[in-house]
N, C-alpha and C positions, 0 to 999 in steps of 0.2 A: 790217618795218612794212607793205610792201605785198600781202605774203603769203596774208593770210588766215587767218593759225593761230590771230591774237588779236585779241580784240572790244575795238577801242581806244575805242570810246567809255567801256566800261567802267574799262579804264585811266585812261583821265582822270577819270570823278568818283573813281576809289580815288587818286589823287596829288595831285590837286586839293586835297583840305584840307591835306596838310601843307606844300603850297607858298603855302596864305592862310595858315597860323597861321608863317612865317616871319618872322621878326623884322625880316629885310632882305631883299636882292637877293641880297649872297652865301649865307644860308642858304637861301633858295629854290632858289638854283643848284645849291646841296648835294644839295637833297633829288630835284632833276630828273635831275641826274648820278646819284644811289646807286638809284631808279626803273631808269633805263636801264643800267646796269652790273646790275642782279638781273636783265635778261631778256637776259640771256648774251652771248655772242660774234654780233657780226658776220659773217658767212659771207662769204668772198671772194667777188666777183663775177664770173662766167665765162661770157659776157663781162661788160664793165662799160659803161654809158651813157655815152657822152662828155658830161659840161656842156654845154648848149647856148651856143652863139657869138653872138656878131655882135651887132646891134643888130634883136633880133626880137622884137615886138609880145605876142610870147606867152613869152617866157624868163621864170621867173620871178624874183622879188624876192627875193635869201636872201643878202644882204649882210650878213644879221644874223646867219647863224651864226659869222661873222668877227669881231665885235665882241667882245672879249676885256673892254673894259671893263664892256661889259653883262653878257655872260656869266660870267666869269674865263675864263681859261687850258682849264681841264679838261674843260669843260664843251663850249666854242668846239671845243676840239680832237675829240670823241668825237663830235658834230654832223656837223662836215666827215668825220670818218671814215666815218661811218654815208650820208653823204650821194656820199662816192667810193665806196664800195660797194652802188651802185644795180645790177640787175641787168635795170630797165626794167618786170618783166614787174609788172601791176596785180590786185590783185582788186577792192578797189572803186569802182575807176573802168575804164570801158572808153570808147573813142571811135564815133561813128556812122560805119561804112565806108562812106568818100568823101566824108564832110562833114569829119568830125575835132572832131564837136560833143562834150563829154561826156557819156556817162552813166554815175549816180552805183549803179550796179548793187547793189550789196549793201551799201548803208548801210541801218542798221535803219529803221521805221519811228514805230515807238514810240505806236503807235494807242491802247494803253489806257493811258497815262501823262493825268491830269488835272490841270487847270491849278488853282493856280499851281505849277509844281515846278522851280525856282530852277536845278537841277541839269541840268534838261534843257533849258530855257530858254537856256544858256550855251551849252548844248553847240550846239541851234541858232543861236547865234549865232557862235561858232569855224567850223559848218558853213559858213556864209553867207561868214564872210570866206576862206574858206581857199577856197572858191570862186571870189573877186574874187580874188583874191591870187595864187593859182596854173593858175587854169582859164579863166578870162573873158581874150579876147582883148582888144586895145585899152583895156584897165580904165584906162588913164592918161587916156585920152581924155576923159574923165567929168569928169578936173579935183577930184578925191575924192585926200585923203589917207587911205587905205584902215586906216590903222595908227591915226591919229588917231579915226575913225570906231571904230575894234575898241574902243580905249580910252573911248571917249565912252559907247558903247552898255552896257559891263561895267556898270557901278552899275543901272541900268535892269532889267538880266536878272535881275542876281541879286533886286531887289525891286519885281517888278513892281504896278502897282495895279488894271491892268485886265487885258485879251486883250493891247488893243491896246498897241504898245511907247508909251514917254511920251519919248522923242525922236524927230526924224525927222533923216533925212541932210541935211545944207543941200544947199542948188540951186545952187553954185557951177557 
């Protein structure tokens, strides 16, 4: 995934409809499982990332690939595998040497996409949180349920009325 070989943004809107037209959560899971088992094998990792430890400000949140009941079984487990065979190395993200700020190097820009387009509109919203979620230090600090907010904001993206978004993040 961190490779560089595929344009996941593209990935996503092509898996994206048949995980909306899912009946449920298990068929949804289905279709996110059979998505990532068609883009092959996992490559061992040599070496591998160790998990980040400890109680640090910046580890991120992925308590959810564990969640068997959200996920099922299959789904949870191929996650965690994909996720123990991290290799570390980034393409579209790199850090500023000696700050350790991100940058989002080779994510598209998508300049001549015209508003409204539902599709991409999500997509920068997935960008935004995956940003909070895994790259923004102290993100807890803000007092923001980051997941709650993802969930809040999806109806909004997909149908927008204006530029401007029609919710705003509460001031907790």
């Amino acid at each position: 995934m961190t490779s560089g070989q595929r344009q996941w943004d593209y990935d996503l809107l092509r898996i994206l409809p048949a995980v909306l037209a899912a009946p449920d959560r298990a068929h949804a899971n289905d279709a996110l499982l059979a998505w990532i088992e068609k883009l092959g094998p996992i490559p061992p990792c040599g070496p591998c990332v160790p998990a980040p430890s400890g109680d640090l400000d910046i580890k991120p949140a992925l308590d959810w690939i564990h969640d068997r009941a959200m996920l099922g079984g299959l789904l949870s487990e191929r996650l965690e595998s994909i996720y123990a065979d991290r290799t570390g190395k980034q393409f579209y993200v790199s850090t500023v040497p000696g700050v350790g700020n991100p940058v989002f190097d080779h994510e598209l820009a998508y300049s001549n996409i015209t508003f409204p387009d539902s599709g991409y509109q999500l997509l920068a919203l997935f960008r935004w949180w995956n940003i909070l979620q895994y790259w923004a230090p102290n993100r807890d600090v803000a007092g923001q349920d980051w997941t709650a907010d993802l969930a809040d904001f999806i109806p909004s993206s997909l149908s927008p009325r204006t530029r401007r978004t029609t919710n705003s993040l509460s001031s907790n």
